[in-house]
Each structure stands twice: as C-alpha cells, then as structure tokens.
Rosetta silent file (secondary structure, phi, psi, omega in degrees, C-alpha in Angstrom):
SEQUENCE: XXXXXXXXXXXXXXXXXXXXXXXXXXXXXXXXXXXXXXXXXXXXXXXXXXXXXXXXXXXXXXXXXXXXXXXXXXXXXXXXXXXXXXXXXXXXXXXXXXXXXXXXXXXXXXXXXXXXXXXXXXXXXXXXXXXXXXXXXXXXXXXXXXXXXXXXXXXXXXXXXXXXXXXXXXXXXXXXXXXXXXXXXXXXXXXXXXXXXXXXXXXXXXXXXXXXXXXXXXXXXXXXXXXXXXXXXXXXXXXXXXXXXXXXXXXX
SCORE:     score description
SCORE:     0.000 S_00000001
   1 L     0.000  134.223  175.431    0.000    0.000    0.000 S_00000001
   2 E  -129.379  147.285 -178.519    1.187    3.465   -0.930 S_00000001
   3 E   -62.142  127.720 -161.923    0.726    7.259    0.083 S_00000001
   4 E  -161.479  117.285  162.411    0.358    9.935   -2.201 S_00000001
   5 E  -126.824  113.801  155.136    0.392   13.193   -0.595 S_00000001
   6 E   -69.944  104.730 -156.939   -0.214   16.092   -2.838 S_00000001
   7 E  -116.429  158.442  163.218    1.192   18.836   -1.116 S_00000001
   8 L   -86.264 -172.533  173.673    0.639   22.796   -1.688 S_00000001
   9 L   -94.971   -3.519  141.255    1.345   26.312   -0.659 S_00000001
  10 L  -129.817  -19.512 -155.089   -1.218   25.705    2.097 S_00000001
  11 E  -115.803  140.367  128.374   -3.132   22.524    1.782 S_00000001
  12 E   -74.617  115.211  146.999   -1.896   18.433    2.037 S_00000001
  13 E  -117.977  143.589 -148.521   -4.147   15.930    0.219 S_00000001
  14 E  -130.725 -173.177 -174.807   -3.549   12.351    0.746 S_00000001
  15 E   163.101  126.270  173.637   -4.872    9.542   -0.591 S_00000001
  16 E   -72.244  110.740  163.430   -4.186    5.815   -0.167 S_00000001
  17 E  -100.256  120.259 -158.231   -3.381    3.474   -3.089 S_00000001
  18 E  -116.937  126.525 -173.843   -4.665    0.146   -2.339 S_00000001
  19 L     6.683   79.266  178.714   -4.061   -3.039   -4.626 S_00000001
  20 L    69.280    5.933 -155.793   -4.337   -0.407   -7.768 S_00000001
  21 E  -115.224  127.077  175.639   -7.300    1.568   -5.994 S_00000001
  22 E  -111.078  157.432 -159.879   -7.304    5.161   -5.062 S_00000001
  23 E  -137.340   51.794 -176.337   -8.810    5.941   -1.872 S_00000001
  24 E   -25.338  135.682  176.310   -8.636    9.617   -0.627 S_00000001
  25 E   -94.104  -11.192 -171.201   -8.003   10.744    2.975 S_00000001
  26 E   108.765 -165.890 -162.730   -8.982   14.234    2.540 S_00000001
  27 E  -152.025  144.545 -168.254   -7.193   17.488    3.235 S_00000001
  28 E  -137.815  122.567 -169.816   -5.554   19.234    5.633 S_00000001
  29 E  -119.538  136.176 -153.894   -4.378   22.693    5.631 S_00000001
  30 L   -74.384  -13.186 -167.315   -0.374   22.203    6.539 S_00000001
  31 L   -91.395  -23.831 -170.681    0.230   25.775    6.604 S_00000001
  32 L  -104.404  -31.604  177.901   -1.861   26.442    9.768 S_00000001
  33 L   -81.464  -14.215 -156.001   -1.513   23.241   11.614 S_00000001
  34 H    61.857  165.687 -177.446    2.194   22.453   10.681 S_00000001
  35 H   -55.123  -62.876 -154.330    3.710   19.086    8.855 S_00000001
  36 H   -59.599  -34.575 -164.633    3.579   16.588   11.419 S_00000001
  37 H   -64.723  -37.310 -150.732   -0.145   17.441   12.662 S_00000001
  38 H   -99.473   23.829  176.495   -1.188   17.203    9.116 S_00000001
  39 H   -91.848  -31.331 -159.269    0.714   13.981    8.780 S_00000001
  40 H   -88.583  -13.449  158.750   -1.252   11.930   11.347 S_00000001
  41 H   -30.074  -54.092  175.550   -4.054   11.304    9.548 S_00000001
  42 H   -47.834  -51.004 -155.942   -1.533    8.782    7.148 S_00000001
  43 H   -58.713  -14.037 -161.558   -0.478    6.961   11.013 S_00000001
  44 L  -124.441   36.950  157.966   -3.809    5.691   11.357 S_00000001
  45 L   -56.969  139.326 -179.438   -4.263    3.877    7.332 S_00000001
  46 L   -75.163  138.630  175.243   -5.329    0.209    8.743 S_00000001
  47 L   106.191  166.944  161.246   -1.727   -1.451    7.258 S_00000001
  48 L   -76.326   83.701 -152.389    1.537   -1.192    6.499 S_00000001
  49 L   -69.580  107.951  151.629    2.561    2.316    4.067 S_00000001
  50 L   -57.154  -32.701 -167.310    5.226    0.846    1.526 S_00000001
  51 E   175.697  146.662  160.865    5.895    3.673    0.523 S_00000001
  52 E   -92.437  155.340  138.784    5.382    7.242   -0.102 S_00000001
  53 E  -106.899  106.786 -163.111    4.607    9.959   -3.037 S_00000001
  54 E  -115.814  158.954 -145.599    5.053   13.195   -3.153 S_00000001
  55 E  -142.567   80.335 -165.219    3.780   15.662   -5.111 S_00000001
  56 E  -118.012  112.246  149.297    5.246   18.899   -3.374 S_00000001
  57 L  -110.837   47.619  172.810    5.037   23.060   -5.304 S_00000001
  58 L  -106.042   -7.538  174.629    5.366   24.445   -1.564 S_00000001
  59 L   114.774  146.586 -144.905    9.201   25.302   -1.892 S_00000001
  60 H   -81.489  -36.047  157.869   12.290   23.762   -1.240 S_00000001
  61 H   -24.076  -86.415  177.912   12.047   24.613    2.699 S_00000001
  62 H   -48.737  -35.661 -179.873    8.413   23.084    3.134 S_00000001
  63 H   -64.979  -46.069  179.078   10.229   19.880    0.809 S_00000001
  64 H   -65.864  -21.657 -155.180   12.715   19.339    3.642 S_00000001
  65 H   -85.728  -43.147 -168.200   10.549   19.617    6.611 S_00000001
  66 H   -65.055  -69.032  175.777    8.361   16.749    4.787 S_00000001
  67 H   -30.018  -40.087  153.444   11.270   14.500    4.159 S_00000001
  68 H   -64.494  -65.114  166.281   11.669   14.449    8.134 S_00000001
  69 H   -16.044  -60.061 -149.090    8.474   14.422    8.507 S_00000001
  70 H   -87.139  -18.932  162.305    7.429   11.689    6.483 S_00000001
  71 H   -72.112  -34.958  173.196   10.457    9.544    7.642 S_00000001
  72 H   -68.166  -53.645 -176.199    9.676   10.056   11.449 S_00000001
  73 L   -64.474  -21.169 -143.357    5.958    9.227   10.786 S_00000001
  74 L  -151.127    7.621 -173.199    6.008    6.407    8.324 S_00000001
  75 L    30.564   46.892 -153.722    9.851    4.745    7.810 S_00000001
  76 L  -146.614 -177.849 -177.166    9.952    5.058    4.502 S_00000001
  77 L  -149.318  104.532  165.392   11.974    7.728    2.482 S_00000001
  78 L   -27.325  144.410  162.363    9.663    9.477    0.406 S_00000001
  79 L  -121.876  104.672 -169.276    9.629    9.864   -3.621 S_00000001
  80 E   -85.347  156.134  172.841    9.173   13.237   -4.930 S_00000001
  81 L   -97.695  109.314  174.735    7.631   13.757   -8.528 S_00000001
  82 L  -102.722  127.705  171.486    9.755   15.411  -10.869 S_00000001
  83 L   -63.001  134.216 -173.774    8.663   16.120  -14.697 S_00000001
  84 L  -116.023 -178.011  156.122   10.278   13.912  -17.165 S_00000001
  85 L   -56.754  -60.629  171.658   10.234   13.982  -20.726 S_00000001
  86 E  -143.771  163.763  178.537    7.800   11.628  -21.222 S_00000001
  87 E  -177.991  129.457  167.426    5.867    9.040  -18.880 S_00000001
  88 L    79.003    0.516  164.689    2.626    7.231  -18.640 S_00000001
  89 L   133.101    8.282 -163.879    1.669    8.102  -22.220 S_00000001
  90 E  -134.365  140.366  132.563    2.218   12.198  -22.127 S_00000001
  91 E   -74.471  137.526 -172.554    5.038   14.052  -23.361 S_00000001
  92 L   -80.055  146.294 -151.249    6.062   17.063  -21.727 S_00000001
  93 L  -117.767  -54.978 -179.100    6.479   20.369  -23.811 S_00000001
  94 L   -75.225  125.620 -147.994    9.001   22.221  -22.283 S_00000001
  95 L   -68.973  -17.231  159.964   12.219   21.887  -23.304 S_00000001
  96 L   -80.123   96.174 -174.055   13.957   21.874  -19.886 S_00000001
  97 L   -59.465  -57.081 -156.332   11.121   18.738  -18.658 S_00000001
  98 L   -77.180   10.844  170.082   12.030   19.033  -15.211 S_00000001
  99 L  -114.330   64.883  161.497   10.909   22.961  -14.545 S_00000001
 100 L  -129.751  129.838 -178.677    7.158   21.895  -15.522 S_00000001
 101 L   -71.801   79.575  176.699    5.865   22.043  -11.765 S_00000001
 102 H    -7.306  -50.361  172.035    5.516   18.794  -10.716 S_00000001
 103 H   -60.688  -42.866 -162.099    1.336   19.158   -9.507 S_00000001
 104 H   -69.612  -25.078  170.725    0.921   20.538  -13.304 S_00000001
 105 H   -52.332  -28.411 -166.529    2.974   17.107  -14.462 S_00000001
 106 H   -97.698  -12.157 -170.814    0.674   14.567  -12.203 S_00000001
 107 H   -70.850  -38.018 -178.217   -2.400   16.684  -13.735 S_00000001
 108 H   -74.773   -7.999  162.527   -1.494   16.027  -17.205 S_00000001
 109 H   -80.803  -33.065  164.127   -0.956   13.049  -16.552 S_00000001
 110 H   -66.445  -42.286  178.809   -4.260   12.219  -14.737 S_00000001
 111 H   -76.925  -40.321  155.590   -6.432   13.660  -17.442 S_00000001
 112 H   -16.698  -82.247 -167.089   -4.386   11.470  -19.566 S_00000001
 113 H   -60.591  -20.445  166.643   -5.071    8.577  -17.820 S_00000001
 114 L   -82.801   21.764 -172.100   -8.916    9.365  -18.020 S_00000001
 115 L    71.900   18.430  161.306   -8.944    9.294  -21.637 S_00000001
 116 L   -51.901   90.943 -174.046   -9.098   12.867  -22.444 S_00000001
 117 L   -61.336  -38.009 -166.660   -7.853   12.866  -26.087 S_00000001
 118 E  -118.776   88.235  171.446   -8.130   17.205  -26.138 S_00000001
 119 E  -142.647  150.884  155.625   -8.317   18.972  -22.869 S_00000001
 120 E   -79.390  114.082  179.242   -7.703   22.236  -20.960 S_00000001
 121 E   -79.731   63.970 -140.705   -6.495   21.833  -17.583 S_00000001
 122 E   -72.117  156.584  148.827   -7.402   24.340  -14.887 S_00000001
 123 E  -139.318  104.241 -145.557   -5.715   24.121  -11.771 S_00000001
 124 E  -107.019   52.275 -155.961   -7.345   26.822   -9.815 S_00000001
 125 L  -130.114 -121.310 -165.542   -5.549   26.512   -6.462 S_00000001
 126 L   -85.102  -55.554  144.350   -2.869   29.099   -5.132 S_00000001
 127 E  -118.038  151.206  179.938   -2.006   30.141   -8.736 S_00000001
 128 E   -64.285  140.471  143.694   -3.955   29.941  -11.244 S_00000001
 129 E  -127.258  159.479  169.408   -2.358   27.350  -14.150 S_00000001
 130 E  -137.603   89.488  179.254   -3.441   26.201  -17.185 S_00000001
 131 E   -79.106  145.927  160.190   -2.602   23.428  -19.944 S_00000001
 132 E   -79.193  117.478  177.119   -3.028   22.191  -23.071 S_00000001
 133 E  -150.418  119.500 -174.523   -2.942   18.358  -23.635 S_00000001
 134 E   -98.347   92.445  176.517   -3.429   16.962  -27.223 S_00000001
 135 L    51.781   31.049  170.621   -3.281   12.876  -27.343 S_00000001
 136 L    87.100    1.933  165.098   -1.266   12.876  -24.876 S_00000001
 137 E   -93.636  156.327  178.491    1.678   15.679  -25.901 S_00000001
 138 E  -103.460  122.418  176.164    1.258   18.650  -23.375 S_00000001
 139 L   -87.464   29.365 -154.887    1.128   21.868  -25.860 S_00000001
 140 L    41.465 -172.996 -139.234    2.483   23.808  -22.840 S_00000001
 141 L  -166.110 -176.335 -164.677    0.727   26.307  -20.500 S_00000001
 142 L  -137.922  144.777  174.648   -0.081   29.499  -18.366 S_00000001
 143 E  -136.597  129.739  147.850    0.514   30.417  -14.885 S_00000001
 144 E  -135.045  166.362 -176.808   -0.762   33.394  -13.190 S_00000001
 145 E   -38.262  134.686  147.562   -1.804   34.665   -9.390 S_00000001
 146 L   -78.287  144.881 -145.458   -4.908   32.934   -7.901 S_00000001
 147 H   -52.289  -38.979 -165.136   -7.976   34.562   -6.909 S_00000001
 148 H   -81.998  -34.640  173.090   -6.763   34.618   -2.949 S_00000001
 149 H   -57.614  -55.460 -167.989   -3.271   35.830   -4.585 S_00000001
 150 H   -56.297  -39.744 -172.479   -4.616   38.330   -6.554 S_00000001
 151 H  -102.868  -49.408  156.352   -6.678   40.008   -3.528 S_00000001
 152 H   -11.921  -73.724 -155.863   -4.077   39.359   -0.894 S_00000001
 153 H   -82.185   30.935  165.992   -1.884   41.706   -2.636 S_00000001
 154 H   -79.913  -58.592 -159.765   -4.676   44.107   -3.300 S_00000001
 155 H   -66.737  -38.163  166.051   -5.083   44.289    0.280 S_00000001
 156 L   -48.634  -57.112 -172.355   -1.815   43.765    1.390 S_00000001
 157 L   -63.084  -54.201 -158.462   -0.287   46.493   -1.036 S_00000001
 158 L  -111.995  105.613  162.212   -3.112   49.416   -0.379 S_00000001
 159 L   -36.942  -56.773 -170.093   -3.392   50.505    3.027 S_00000001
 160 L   -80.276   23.905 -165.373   -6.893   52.067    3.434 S_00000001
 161 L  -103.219  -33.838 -155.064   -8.188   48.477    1.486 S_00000001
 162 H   -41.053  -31.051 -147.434   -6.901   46.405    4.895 S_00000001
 163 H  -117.574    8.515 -179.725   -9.782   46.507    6.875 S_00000001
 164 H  -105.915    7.354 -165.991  -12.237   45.775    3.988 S_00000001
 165 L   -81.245  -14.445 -160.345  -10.432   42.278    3.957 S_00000001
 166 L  -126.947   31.721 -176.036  -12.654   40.847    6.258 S_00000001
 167 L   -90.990  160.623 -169.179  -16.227   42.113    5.145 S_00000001
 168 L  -101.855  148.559  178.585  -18.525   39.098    3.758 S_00000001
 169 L  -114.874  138.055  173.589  -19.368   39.762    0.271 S_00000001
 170 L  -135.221  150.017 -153.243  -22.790   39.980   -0.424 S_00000001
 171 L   130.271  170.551  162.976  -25.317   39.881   -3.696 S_00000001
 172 L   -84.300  173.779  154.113  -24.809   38.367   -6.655 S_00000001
 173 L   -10.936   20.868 -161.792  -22.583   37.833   -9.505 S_00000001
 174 L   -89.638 -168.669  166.832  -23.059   40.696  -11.412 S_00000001
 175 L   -52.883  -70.850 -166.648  -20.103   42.930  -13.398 S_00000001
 176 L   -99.786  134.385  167.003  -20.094   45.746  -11.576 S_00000001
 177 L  -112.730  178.954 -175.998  -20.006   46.516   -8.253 S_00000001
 178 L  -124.119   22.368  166.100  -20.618   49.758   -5.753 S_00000001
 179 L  -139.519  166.603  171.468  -18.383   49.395   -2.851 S_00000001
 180 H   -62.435  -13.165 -165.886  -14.525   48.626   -2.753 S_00000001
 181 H  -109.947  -10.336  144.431  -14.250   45.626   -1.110 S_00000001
 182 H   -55.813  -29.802  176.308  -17.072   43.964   -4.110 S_00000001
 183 H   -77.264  -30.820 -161.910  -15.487   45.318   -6.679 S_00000001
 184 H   -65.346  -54.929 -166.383  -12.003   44.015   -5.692 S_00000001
 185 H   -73.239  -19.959 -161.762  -13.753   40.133   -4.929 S_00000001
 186 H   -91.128  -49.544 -177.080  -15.988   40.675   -8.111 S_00000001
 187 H   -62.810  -33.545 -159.157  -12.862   41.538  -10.511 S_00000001
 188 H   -85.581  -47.536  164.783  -10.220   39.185   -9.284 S_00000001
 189 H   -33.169  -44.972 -178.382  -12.834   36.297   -9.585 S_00000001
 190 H   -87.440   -9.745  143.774  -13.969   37.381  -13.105 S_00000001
 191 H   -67.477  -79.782  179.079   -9.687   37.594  -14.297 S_00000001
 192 H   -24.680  -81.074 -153.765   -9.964   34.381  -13.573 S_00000001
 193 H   -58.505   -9.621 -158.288  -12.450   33.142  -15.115 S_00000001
 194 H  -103.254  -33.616  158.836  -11.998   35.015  -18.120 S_00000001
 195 H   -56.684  -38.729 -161.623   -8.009   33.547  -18.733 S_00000001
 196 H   -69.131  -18.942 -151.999   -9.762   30.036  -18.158 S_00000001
 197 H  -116.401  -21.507   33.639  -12.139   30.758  -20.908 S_00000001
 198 H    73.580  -62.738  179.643  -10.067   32.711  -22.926 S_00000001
 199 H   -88.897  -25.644  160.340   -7.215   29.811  -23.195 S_00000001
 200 H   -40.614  -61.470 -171.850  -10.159   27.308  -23.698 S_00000001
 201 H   -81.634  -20.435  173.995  -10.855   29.064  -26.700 S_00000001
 202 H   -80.179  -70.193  177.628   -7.373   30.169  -28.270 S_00000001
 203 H   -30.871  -14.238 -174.173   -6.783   26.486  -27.647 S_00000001
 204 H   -98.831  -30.552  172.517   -9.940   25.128  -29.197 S_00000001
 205 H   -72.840   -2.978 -163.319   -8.756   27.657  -32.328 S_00000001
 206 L  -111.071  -34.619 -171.659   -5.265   25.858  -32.007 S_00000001
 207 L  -144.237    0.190  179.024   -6.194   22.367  -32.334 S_00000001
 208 L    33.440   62.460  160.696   -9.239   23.230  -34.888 S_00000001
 209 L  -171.399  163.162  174.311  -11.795   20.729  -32.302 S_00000001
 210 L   -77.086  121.426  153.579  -13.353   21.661  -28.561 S_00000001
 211 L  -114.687  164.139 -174.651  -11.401   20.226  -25.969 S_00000001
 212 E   -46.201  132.219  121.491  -12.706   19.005  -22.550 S_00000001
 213 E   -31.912   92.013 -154.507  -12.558   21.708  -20.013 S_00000001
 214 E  -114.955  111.405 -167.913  -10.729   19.861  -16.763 S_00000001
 215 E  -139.330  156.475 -155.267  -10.846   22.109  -13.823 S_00000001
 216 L  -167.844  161.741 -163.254   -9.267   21.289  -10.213 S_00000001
 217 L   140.512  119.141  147.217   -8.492   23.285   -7.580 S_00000001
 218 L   -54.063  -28.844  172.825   -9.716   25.131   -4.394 S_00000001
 219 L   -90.988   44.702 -158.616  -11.082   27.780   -6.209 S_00000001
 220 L  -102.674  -46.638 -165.840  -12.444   25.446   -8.720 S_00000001
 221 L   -69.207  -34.100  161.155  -16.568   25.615   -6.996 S_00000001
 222 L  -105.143   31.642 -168.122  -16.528   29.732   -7.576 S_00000001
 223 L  -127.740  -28.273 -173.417  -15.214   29.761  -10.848 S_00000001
 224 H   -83.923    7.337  149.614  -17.053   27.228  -12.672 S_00000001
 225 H   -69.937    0.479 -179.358  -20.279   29.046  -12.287 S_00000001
 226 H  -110.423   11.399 -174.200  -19.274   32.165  -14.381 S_00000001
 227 L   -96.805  108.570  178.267  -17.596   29.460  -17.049 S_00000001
 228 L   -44.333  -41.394 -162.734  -19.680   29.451  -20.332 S_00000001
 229 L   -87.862  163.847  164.245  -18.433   26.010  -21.212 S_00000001
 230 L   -74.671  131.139  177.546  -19.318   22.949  -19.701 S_00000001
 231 E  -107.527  161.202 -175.341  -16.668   21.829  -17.256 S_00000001
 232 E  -117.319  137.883 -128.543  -15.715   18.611  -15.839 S_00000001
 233 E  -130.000  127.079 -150.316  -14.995   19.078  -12.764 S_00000001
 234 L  -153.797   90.718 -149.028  -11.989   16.581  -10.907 S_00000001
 235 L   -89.789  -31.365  178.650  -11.073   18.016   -7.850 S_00000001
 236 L   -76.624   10.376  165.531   -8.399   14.482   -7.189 S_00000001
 237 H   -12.957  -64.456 -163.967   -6.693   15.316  -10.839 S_00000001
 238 H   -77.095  -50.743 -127.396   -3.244   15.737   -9.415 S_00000001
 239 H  -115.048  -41.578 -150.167   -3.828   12.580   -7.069 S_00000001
 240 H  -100.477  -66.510 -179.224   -5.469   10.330   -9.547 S_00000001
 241 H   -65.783  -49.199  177.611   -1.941   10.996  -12.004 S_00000001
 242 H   -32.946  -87.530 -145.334    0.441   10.477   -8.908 S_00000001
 243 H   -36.265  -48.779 -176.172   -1.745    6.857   -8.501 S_00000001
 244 H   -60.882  -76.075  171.183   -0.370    6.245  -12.547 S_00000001
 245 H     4.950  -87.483 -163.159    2.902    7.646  -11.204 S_00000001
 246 H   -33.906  -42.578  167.985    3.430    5.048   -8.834 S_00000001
 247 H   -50.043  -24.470 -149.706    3.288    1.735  -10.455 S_00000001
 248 H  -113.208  -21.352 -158.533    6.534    3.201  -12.472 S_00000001
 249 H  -130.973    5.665 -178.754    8.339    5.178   -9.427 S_00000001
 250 L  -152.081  158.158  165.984    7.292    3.282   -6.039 S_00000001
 251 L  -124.261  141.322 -172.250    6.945   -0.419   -5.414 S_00000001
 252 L  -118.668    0.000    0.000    4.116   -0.649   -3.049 S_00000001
C-alpha cells in the first residue's frame, strides 16, 4: 500500500493506493496546523505504508521539513515527482522537462489517464495554471496569481483596502459593483475566469476541435459558475496521475 500526498502552498491531500485503488483521505491545511499534525491522519491507514509519493510546489524549505516528517511518521523515504520527458503516455512540452511544476505534471498526466484525447487543464488553487494536452503531448501552458493571490496583494499592497479584507461579500454575480471591497472580490474572480475561458478558446482555435474543459483546484466551486463552457470538474486530478505515477516510481 502506498501514500500519495499532494502537497501545496497551504493545503496536504492524501490519498491511499490500495491493490491499484485510489482511496482519498482528505485534506488538511499544513500551513496552519504544521507538517507533522497534518501527517497523522496517514499513522492511522489500517496497514503497512510501503511507501510514499510526493507531489510537493510548496518550496524547497516546506520539501525538507516533509522529508523528516514523512520519515519520522512512516519509515519510509519518500519519492518526490519530478517532470520527465515523457511518462505514462504524455510528453512534456518544455524543453527543460524538469521545470514543468511537478502538480501541473501529475495533472497532465491524470487527465491522460482518463482518456481525455483534447483537454484544458485548470488548476485553480494558489495560482492559477493552465494546460493544453493533445493525445497525450502537453502543448504547454499558463501560470498566473490565484484569486486569494490576486486580492491578498490588493489588500496587502493598499493601506486604506486592509480593513475591507474581512467584510462578507454579499449579492450576486453581477459585473459591476458599488463598494470597494465587491469590486475588488468581483474583478479578481472574473480575471480568472476570463483567462480560463479565454485559453479554452485560443486552444480550441489551435487544435481546430473543442477540448474538454478539466478544472481542479480550491477555487475550482466559484469559478465554474461564471464558465460558459461545460466543465468537468476533478477536484483528485493531481492525485489520480500520482496513482499512474506510482506503479513506475514506487513499489508498493
């Protein structure tokens, strides 16, 4: 049996592979609790963890602390996922393979493995990213600030904004809004959404067919209501390609 911890710039999601089977544990977020608390969930899998996988874009810092971590918890020495050239059926686009961000590497790989001949990849989480994956070559991608990024450093940057950080926003969806702290949550949502839909469409102009919409994420639940296309919506993406991962990089 093996581990697969996806981890982030705040959140760990784990997930259990069991004789080929993925089994999520859920989520924990590692930034407020620290590594070990948000480790013990893994101590109490019924069985004996063969191994680990990691999936880490939290920084080389957050990489080490896990590597104790994961050895103190679980007596195993950990396997991080690094982008290859090619692996599980997808080639990688960028000509340096291994600075493709390891979560965008297990995504493309995961939509892969669900049979997605043409799809656009959201990954909606801490930054925004976005991919292209044609029959399995990745036509490379986009990364910009995520919605909580994006307003952080509204708020952060502009003094008299601080104290508007922590107003509830309320009304609906529309364009425009009439106070500062709606317009701020109403714009940075709607830049999203409008690069996801935006790169949907130079990509569907690109590959002259519609591809699948794939979206992932935390912010994945307020973005795909303002998304014209239909999206499919795969919040274990990243978790689901680790599990292909693994047969090739861990013996469980």
């Amino acid at each position: 049996m093996n581990l697969l911890l996806d981890v982030g710039n705040t959140n760990i999601k784990a997930a259990m592979l069991r004789e080929g089977r993925l089994e999520p544990l859920g989520s924990v977020e590692h930034r407020t609790v620290g590594l070990g608390p948000a480790l013990e969930a893994g101590q109490r899998i019924p069985g004996k963890v063969g191994g680990v996988l990691v999936c880490c874009v939290a920084g080389p810092a957050i990489r080490r602390e896990l590597e104790i971590a994961i050895r103190d918890h679980f007596h195993v020495d950990p396997e991080f996922v690094v982008a290859t050239r090619e692996a599980c059926g997808v080639t990688n686009a960028y000509p340096e393979a291994a600075r493709l961000g390891a979560d965008r590497w297990a995504g493309l790989i995961g939509a892969h493995a669900r049979g997605y001949e043409a799809a656009c990849i959201v990954d909606a989480g801490s930054a925004l990213t976005v991919d292209g994956l044609v029959k399995g070559r990745h036509l490379g991608g986009l990364i910009a600030p995520g919605v909580g990024m994006m307003r952080g450093a509204l708020f952060s940057e502009t003094g008299n904004l601080r104290k508007l950080s922590e107003q509830p926003l309320e009304g609906g969806m529309k364009v425009f809004a009439t106070d500062t702290h709606e317009s701020i949550v109403r714009g940075t949502i709607l830049a999203a959404a409008s690069l996801i839909q935006r790169s949907w469409k130079e990509m569907t102009r690109q590959i002259g067919r519609v591809p699948a919409l794939v979206i992932s994420g935390g912010d994945a639940d307020r973005l795909m209501p303002l998304l014209d296309e239909s999206v499919d919506h795969r919040p274990e993406l990243t978790l689901e390609g680790m599990a292909r991962l693994a047969r090739e990089t861990v013996r469980g």
